[in-house]
C-alpha positions as CSV (number, residue, x, y, z in Angstrom):
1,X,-3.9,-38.6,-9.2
2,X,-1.3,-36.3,-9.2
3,X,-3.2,-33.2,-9.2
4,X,-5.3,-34.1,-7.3
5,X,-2.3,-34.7,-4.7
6,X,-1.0,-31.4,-5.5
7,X,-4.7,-29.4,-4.5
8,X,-4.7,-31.6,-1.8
9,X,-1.4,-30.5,0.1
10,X,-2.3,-27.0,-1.4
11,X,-5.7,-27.0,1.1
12,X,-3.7,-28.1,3.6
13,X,-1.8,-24.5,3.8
14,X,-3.7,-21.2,4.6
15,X,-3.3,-18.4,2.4
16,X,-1.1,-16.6,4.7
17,X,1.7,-19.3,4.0
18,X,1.4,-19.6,0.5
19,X,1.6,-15.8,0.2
20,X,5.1,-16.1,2.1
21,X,6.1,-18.6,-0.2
22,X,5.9,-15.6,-3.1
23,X,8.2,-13.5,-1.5
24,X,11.7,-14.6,-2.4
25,X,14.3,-14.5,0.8
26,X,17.9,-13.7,-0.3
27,X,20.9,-13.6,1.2
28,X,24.7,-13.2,1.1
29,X,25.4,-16.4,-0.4
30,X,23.0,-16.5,-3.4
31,X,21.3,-12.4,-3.9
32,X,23.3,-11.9,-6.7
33,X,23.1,-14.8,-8.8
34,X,19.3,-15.0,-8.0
35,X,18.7,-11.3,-8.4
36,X,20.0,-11.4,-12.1
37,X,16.8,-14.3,-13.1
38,X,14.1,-11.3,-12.7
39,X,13.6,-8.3,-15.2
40,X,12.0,-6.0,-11.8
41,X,12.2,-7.2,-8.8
42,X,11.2,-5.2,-5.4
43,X,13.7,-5.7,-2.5
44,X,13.0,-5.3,1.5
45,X,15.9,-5.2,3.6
46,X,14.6,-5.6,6.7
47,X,15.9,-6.8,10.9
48,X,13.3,-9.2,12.4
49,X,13.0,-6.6,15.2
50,X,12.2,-3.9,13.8
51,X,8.7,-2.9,14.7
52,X,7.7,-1.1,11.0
53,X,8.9,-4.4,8.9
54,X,6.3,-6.6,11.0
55,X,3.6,-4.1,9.6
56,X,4.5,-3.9,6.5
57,X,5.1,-7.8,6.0
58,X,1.3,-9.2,5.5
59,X,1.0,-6.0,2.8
60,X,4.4,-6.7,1.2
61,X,3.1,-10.7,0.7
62,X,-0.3,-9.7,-0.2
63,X,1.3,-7.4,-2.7
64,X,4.0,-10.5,-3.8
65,X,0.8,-13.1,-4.7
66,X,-0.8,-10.6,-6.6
67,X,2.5,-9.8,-8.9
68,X,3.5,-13.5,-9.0
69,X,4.8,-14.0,-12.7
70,X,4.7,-10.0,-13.5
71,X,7.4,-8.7,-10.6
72,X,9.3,-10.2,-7.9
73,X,9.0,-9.4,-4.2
74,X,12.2,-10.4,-2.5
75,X,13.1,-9.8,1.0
76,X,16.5,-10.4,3.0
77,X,17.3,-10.2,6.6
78,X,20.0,-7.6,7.6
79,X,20.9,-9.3,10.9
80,X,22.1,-12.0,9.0
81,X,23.0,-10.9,6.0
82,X,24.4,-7.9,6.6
83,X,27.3,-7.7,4.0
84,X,24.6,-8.0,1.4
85,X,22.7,-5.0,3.3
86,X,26.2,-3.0,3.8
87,X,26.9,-2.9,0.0
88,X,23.4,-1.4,-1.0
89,X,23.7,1.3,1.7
90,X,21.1,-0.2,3.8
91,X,21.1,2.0,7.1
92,X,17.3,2.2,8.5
93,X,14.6,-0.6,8.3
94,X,12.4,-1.7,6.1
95,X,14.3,-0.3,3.1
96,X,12.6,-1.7,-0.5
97,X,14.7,-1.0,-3.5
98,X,14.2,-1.6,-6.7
99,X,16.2,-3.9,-9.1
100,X,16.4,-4.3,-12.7
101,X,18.2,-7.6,-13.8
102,X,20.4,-7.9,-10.7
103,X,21.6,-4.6,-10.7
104,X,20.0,-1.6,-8.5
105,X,17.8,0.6,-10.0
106,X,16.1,3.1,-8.0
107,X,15.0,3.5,-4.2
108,X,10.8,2.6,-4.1
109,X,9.1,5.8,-2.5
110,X,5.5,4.8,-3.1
111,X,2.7,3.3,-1.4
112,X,3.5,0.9,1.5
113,X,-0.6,-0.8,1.5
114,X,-0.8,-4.1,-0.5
115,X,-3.2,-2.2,-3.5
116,X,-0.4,0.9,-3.4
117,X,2.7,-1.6,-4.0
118,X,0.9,-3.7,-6.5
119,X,-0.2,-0.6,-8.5
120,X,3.1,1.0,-8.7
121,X,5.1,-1.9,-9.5
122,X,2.9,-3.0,-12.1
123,X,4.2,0.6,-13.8
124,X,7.8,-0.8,-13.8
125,X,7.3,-4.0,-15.7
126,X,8.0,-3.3,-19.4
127,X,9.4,0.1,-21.3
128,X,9.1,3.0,-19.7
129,X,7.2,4.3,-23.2
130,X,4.8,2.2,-24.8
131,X,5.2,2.5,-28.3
132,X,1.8,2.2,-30.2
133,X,1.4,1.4,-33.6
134,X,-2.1,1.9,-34.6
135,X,-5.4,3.6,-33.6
136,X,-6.7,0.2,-31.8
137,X,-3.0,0.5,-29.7
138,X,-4.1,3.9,-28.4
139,X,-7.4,3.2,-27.7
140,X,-6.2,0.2,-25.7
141,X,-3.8,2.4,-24.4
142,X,-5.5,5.1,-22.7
143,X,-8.8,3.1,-22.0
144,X,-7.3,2.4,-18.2
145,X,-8.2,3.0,-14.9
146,X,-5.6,5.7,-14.5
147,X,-4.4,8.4,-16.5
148,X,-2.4,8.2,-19.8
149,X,0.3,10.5,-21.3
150,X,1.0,10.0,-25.1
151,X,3.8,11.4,-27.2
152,X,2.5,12.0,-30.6
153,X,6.1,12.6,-33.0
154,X,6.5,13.0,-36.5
155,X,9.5,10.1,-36.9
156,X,11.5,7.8,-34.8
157,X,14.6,10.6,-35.1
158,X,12.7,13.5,-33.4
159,X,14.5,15.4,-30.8
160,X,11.1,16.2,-28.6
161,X,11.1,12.4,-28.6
162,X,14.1,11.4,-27.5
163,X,13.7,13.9,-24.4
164,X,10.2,12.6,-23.8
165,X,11.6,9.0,-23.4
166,X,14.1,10.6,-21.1
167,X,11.1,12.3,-18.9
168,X,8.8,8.7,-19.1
169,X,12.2,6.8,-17.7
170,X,12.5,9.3,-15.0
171,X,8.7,9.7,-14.5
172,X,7.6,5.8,-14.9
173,X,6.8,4.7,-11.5
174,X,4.0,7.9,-11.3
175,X,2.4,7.8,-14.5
176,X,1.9,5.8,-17.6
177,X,3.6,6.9,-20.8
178,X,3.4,5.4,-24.5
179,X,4.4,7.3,-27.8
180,X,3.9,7.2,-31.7
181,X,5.8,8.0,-34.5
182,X,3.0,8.7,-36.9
183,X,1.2,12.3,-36.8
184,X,-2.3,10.7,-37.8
185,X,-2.8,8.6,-35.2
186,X,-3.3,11.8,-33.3
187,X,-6.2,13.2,-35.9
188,X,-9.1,12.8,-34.1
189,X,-7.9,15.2,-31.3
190,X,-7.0,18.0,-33.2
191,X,-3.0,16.8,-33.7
192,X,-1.5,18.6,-35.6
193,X,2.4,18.5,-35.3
194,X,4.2,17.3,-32.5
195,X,2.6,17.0,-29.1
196,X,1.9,15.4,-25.9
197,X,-1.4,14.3,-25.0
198,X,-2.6,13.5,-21.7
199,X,-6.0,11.6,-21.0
200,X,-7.7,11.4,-17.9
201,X,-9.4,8.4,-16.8
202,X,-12.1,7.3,-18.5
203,X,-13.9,6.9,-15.6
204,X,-13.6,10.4,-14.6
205,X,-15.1,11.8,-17.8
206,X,-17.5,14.7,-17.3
207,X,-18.8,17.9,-19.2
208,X,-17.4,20.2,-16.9
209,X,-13.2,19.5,-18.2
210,X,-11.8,18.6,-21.1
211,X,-11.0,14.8,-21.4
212,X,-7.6,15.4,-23.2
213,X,-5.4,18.0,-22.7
214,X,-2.7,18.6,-25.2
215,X,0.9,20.3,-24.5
216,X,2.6,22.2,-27.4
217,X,5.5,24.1,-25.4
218,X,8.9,23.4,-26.3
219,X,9.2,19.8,-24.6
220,X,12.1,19.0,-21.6
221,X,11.3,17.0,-18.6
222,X,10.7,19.8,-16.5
223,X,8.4,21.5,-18.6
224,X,6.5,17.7,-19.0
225,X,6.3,17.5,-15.6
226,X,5.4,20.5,-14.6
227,X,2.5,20.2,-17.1
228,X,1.8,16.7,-16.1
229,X,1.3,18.3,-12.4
230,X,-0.9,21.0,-13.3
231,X,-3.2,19.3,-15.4
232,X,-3.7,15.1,-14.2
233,X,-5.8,15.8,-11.3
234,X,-8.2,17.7,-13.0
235,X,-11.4,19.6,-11.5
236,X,-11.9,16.6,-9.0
237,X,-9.4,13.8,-8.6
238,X,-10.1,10.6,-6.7
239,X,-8.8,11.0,-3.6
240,X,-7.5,8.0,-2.3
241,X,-5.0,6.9,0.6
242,X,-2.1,6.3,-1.9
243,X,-2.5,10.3,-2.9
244,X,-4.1,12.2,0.2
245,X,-0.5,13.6,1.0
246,X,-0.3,14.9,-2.6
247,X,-3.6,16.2,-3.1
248,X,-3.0,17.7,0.6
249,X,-1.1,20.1,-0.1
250,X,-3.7,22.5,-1.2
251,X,-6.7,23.7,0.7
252,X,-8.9,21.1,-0.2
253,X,-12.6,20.0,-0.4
254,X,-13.8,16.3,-0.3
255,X,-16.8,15.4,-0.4
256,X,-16.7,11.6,1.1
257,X,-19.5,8.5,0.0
258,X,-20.3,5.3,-1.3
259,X,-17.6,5.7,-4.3
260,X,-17.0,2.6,-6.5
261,X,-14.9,3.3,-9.7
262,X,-14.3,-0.8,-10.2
263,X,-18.0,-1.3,-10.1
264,X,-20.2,1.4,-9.8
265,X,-18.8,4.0,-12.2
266,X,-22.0,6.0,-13.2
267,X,-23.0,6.3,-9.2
268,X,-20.1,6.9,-8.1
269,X,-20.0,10.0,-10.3
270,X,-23.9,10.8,-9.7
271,X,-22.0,13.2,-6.5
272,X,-19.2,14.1,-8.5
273,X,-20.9,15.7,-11.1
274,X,-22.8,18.1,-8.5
275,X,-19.0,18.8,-6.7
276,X,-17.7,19.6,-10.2
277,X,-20.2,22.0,-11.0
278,X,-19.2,23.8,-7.9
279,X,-15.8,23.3,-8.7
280,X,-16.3,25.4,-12.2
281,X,-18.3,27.8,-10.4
282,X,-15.5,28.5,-7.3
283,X,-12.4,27.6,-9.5
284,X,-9.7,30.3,-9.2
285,X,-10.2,31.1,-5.5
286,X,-7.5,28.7,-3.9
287,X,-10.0,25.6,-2.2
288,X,-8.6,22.6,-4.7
289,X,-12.0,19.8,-4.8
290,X,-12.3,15.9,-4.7
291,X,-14.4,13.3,-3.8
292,X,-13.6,10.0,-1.8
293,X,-14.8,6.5,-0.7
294,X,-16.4,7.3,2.8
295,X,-15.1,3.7,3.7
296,X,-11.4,3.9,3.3
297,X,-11.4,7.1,5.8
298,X,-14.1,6.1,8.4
299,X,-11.2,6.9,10.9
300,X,-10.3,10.0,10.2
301,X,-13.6,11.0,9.4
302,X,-15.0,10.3,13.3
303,X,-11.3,11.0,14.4
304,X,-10.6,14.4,13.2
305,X,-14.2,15.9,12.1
306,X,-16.4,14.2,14.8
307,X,-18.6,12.6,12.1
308,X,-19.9,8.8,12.9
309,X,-20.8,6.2,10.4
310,X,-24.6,7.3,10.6
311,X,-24.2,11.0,10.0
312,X,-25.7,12.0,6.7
313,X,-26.6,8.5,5.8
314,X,-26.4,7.4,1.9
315,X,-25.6,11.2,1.4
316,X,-22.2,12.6,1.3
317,X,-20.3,13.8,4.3
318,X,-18.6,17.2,3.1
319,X,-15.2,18.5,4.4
320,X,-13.0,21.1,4.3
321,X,-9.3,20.3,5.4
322,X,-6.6,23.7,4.6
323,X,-2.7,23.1,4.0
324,X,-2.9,25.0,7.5
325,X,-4.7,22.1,9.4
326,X,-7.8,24.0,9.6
327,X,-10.9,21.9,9.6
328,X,-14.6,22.4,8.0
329,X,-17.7,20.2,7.7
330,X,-20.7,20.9,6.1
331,X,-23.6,20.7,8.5
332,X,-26.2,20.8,5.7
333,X,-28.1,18.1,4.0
334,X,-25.8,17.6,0.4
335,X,-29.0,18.2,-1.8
336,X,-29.3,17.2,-5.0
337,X,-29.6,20.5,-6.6
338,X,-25.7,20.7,-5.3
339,X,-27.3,24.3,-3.9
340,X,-26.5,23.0,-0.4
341,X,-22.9,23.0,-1.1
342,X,-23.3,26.2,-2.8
343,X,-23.6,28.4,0.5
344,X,-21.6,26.2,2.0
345,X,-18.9,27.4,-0.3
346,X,-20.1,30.9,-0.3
347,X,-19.9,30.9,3.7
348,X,-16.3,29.4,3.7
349,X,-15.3,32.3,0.9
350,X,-16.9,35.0,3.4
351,X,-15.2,33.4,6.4
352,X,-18.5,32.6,7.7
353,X,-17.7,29.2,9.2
354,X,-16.8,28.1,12.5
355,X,-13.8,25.9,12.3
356,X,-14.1,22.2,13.8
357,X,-12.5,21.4,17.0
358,X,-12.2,18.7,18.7
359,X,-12.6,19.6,22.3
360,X,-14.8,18.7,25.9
361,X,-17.0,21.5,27.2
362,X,-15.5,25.1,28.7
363,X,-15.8,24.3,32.6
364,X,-18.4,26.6,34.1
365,X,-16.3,26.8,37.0
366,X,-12.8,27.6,36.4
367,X,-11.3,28.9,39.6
368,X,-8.7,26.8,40.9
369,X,-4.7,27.7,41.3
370,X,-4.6,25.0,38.0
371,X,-7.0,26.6,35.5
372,X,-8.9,23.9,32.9
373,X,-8.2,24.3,29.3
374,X,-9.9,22.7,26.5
375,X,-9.6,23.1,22.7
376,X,-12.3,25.4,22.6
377,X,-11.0,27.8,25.3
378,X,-7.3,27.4,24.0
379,X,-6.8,30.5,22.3
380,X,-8.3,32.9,24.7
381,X,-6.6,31.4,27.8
382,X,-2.9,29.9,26.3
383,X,-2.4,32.9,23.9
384,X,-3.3,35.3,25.8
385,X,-0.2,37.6,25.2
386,X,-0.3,39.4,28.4
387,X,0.2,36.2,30.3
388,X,2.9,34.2,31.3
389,X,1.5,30.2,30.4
390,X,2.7,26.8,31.8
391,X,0.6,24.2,30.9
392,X,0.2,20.8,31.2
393,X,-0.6,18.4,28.4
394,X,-2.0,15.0,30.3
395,X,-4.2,11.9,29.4
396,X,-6.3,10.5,32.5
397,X,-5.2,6.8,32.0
398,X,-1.3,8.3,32.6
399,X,0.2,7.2,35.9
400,X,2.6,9.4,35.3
401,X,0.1,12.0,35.2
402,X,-1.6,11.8,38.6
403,X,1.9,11.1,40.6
404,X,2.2,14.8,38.9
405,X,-1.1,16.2,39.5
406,X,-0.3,17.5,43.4
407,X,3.0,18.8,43.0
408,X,2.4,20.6,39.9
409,X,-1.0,22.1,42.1
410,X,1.0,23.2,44.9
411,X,3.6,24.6,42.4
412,X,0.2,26.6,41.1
413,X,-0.2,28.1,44.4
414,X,3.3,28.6,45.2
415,X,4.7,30.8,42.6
416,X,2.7,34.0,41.7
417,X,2.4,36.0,38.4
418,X,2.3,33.3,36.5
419,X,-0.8,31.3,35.2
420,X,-0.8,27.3,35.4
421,X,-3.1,25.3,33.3
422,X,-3.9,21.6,32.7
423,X,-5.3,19.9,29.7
424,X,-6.2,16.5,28.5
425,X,-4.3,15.7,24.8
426,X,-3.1,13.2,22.6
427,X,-6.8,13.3,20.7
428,X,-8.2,12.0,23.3
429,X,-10.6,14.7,24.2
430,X,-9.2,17.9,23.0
431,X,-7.1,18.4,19.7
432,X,-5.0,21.9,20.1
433,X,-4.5,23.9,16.8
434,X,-0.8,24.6,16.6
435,X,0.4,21.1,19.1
436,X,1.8,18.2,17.5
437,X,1.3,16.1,19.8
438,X,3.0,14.8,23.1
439,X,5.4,11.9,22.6
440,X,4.9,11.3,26.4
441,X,3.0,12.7,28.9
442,X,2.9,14.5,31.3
443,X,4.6,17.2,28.8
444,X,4.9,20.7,30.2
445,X,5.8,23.4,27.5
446,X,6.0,27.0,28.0
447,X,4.0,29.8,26.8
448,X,4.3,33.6,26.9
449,X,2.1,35.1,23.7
450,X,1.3,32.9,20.7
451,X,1.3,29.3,21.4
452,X,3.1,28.7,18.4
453,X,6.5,30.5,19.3
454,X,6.5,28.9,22.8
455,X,9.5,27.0,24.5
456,X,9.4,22.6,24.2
457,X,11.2,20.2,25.1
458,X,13.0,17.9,22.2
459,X,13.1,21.0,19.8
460,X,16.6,22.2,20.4
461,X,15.4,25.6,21.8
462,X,17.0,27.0,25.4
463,X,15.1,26.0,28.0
464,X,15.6,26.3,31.5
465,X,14.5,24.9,34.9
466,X,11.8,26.2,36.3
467,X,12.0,26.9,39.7
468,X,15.1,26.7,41.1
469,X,14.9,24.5,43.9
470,X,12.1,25.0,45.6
471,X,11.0,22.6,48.3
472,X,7.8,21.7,49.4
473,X,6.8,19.9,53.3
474,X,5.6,16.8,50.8
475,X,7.1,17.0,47.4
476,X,10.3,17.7,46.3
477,X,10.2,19.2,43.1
478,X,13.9,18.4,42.3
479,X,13.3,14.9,42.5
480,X,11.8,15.0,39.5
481,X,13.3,14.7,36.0
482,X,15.3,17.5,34.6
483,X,12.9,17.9,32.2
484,X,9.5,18.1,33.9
485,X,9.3,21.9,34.4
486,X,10.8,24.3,31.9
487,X,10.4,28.2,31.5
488,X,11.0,30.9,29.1
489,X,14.3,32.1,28.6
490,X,13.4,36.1,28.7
């Protein structure tokens, strides 16, 4: 009768509660004698205002269900708790620490999505090295979804060991680590004498890489991590939102489809196997390779490569993205021969391609006082170095923008020698190599030369007023905010 009391009330509660109820709220009064009950526990200091903590919350509960009995998620409100905040140096919202047994362990610089925080606090529960014992113990081991490192050492007193427990403490929250004391255990992959052995994930095997990689340099962290760096990724990682930002920072190819590694491992590497033969082939030329879950970057796919949910159908979409922001696709049908991706290769090598931009038509009439830009006609107009450049970066939904529109057109016609433009940003139509982006519009840079060395506002560089004051019979340019118009300091 009881239970059945208990899954009644339980029904009566949506998911979204009970979630809430798994996240632990602390305060002044009771954080440290509460704090000390958990081995790990994951902190957020957060203010009820602030507009980042309401994003992260449904993640951070999602994340807390999921590690119920393994981790606690714990979260305590700054506004009113604020002496708790003050003493753990809590100065920007949300902050998530880390805590070991009450006492603060390390700041948490991972993921901020549900999957990311669950998957890298799972890595702090335990030792920082597993110790393994047997041949079924490795097996276990390094029979995971992500990659393993194993320490294999000659006794329990072994200097190389003692420095690779150091490197796994420091090094826990990335990757998994586990070590053995006996040589044999290491046989069956050519061991030797002392070494560390990194596996990549079972799920990534393929003839085309090694599935083990050993490292037989003299051992310190550094050198372990710098080998750990080299060497994890392989040919072709997964590249997933958790890791974009690390794997970006090489030129890189991705070719982007139906990728399932939980359920679908064999076709999910039917694709991969064709990229990594391609990756052999062009290896050593400086264009890093992967392959991705179409889904989890529909976005950015449509966003910042123009390609829609039914281009290229079950086949994979192909990009190239360099540390540079330059952008690639591959027009071509992927065949399965992989030869498709071949001269697709061979043409980005030969600087062949035509990068993508994102950008409306060039006007075919462009003869106004305020010329038109576009992404397209950027360069040749904006950069032209024998031109002095204002331009105007607007959205057509901005208010601000059209109350603009006629005084900075009878500016146009007003002052000579210098050439005014106008031109839609923000994403919406055009994306401008070289422009961050406008935190507000309208935003009126400068230009003389290369758009890249120009004069903005908000970057600490001299800028100037325009025209100094000029009146008009309607518009009175100084009425306007300090700010609006800016020119080179020559």
């Amino acid at each position: 009768m009881a239970a059945a009391v208990t899954l009644a009330l339980l029904a009566c509660f949506p998911a979204a509660v009970l979630s809430r109820r798994d996240v632990l709220e602390l305060g002044d009064e009771d954080f440290d004698y509460l704090a000390t009950e958990h081995e790990t526990m994951l902190v957020k200091f957060y203010a009820p205002w602030c507009g980042h903590c309401k994003k992260l919350s449904p993640d951070f509960e999602k994340a807390a269900t999921r590690l119920k009995g393994t981790v606690q998620l714990a979260k305590v409100d700054c506004t009113a708790h604020s002496e708790t905040c003050g003493r753990f140096g809590v100065s920007g919202y949300p902050t998530l620490k880390i805590f070991r047994n009450g006492k603060e362990s390390a700041p948490y610089d991972g993921p901020r999505s549900a999957e990311g925080i669950y998957q890298y606090m799972k890595k702090q529960t335990g030792p920082d090295s597993v110790q393994l014992q047997t041949e079924e113990d490795l097996q276990t081991f390094i029979d995971n979804y992500d990659a393993s490192i194993v320490g294999v050492f000659a006794g329990a007193d072994s200097s190389p060991l003692s420095e690779f427990l150091r490197a796994a403490a420091l090094l826990r929250e990335q990757f998994r680590f586990a070590h053995t004391v006996d040589l044999k255990l290491g046989d069956k992959y050519g061991v030797t004498s002392e070494c560390v052995l990194l596996f990549r994930p079972p799920r990534l095997a393929s003839k085309f890489e090694d599935s083990v990689v050993a490292f037989r340099d003299h051992l310190t962290i550094g050198s372990l991590r710098r080998f750990i760096r080299d060497h994890i990724n392989g040919l072709c990682p997964h590249l997933t939102m958790e890791n974009r930002d690390r794997l970006r920072v090489r030129d890189l190819l991705t070719a982007f489809y139906d990728l399932d590694y939980h359920h679908n491992i064999r076709g999910s590497n039917y694709w991969r196997n064709r990229v990594m033969k391609m990756a052999s082939k062009f290896s050593g030329r400086g264009l890093a390779f992967s392959v991705a879950n179409k889904k989890d970057f529909l976005s950015e796919l449509e966003e910042d490569f123009g390609l829609g949910t039914s281009d290229g159908g079950e086949l994979p979409f192909v990009t190239i993205r360099t540390k540079l922001g330059h952008k690639y696709t591959m027009r071509e049908e992927f065949t399965r021969d992989g030869l498709s991706l071949e001269r697709f290769l061979e043409d980005y090598f030969a600087g062949r391609l035509k990068r993508y931009i994102k950008s409306e038509a060039v006007p075919e009439r462009n003869a106004a006082a305020v010329k038109v830009v576009v992404a397209e006609s950027f360069d040749e107009v904006v950069n032209n170095p024998e031109k002095d450049v204002l331009i105007q970066f607007y959205s057509r939904s901005c208010p601000h923008c059209k109350k603009l529109e006629p005084v900075y057109r009878e500016l146009a016609e007003t002052v000579p020698h210098h050439l005014f433009c106008s031109g839609e940003e923000k994403g919406r139509a055009n994306q401008i190599r070289g422009w961050a982006g406008a935190e507000r519009l309208p935003e009126v840079p400068t230009e003389r030369g290369e758009f890249e060395s120009g004069e903005r506002r908000g970057e600490g560089r001299t800028l100037t007023p325009l025209h100094r004051p000029i009146r008009f019979p309607r518009y009175d340019i100084t009425s306007l905010p300090a700010e609006s118009f800016y020119s080179f300091s020559y």
